[in-house]
C-alpha positions, 0 to 999 in steps of 0.5 A, spaced: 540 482 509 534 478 507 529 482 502 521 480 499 519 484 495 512 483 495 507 486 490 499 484 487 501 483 479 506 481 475 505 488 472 508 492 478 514 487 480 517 485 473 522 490 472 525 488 479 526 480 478 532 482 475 535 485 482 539 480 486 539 477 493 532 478 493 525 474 494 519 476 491 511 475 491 505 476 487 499 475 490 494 478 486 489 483 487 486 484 494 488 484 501 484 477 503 489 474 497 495 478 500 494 477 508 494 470 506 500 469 500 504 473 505 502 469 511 503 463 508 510 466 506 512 469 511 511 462 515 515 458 511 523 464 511 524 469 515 527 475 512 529 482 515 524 487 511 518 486 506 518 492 501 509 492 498 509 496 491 505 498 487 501 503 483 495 508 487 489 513 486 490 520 489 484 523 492 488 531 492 491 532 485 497 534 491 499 528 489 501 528 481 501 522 476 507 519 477 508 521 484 512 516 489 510 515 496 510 512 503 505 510 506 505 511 514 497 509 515 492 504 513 486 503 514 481 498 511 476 502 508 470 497 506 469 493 513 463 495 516 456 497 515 451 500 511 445 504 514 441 507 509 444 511 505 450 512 510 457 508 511 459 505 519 466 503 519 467 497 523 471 500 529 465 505 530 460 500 530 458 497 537 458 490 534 466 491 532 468 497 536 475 492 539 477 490 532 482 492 529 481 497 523 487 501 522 494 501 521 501 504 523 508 504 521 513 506 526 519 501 522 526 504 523 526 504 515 524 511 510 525 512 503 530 519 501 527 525 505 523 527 497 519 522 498 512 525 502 509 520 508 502 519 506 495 516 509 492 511 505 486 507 505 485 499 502 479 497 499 476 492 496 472 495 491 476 502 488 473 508 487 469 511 481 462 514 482 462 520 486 458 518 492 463 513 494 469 518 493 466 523 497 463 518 503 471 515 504 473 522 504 468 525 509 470 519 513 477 517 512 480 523 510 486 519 507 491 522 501 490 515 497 487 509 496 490 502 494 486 495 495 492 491 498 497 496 503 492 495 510 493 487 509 500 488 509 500 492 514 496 487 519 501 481 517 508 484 519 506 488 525 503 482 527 509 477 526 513 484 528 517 485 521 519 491 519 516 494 512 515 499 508 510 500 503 512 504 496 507 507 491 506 510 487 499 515 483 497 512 477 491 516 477 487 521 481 480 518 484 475 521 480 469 517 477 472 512 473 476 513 467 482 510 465 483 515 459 487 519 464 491 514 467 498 513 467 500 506 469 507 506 464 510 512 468 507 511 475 510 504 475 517 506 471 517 512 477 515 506 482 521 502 480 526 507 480 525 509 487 524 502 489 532 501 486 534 506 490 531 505 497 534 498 496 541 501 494 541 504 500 539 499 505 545 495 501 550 501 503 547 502 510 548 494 512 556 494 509 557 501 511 
């Protein structure tokens, strides 16, 4: 089986490279960096699943620091209009109302059954003053926010890939204080789980 393991920082990808049999891409911050290295990627091999990883917000504290996830959903959070002091998504506009602007991941492929499936939301600029917290809650309801996940979303369901995205909380969404951040655990704890869902690809392929 063919692997990409596709992330947006070294940060979140390092403690893999040592995995063999598997590509990797880094493609910085932002799903306009991501839909274009993993497009251009994806274009020049051919691979039999992309694995996203990286770190998240919350916006419940359901979801502990340091809690793995799947994604299941995406929606771009930022495209669309302002109108005063109110917020229209691009699909709820009538000058966009036929784009596309959510996601879905009907892959074949899950993490074990501890690992919660979860909405999420991709933006460009993440969450850290109250109004905007409260406004994507209103209009999004999602369980947590990324600022890569819908692009990827977008590229392998169009070139029709199967794909999983794996997270995992580095902190709840709150006005901005990385104090209580915990990267070093949401990562260790990202990586764990990214090992074992790739071991148990492995096992299934040569079953």
């Amino acid at each position: 089986m063919k692997i990409l393991i596709i992330a947006a920082t070294e940060l979140e990808i390092s403690g893999l490279r040592n995995l063999s049999n598997i590509d990797f891409l880094t493609t910085g911050i932002g799903s306009a960096h991501t839909i274009y290295k993993l497009s251009r990627k994806l274009q020049k091999s051919v691979y039999d699943i992309v694995i996203n990883i990286g770190i998240a917000g919350a916006y419940s504290s359901e979801y502990k620091i340091g809690k793995v996830v799947q994604v299941k959903t995406e929606v771009f959070g930022d495209l669309g209009f302002e109108d005063h002091n109110s917020f229209i998504p691009i699909s709820a506009s009538k000058l966009g109302a036929s784009q596309k602007n959510s996601y879905s991941n009907n892959s074949i492929y899950s993490l074990d059954k501890h690992i919660p499936f979860v909405k999420s939301l991709t933006v460009n600029r993440s969450s850290g003053q109250k109004n905007t917290i409260n406004e994507r809650i209103d209009i999004f309801n999602a369980d947590i926010e990324n600022m890569e996940g819908a692009g990827i979303f977008m590229v392998c369901n169009d070139i029709k890939i199967p794909f999983v995205e794996i997270r995992s909380i580095s902190n709840i969404i709150e006005e901005r204080n990385t104090k209580n951040w915990d990267i070093p655990l949401a990562i260790h704890n990202l990586h764990i789980e990214t090992i074992k869902f790739i071991n148990n690809l492995n096992k299934t392929i040569n079953a």
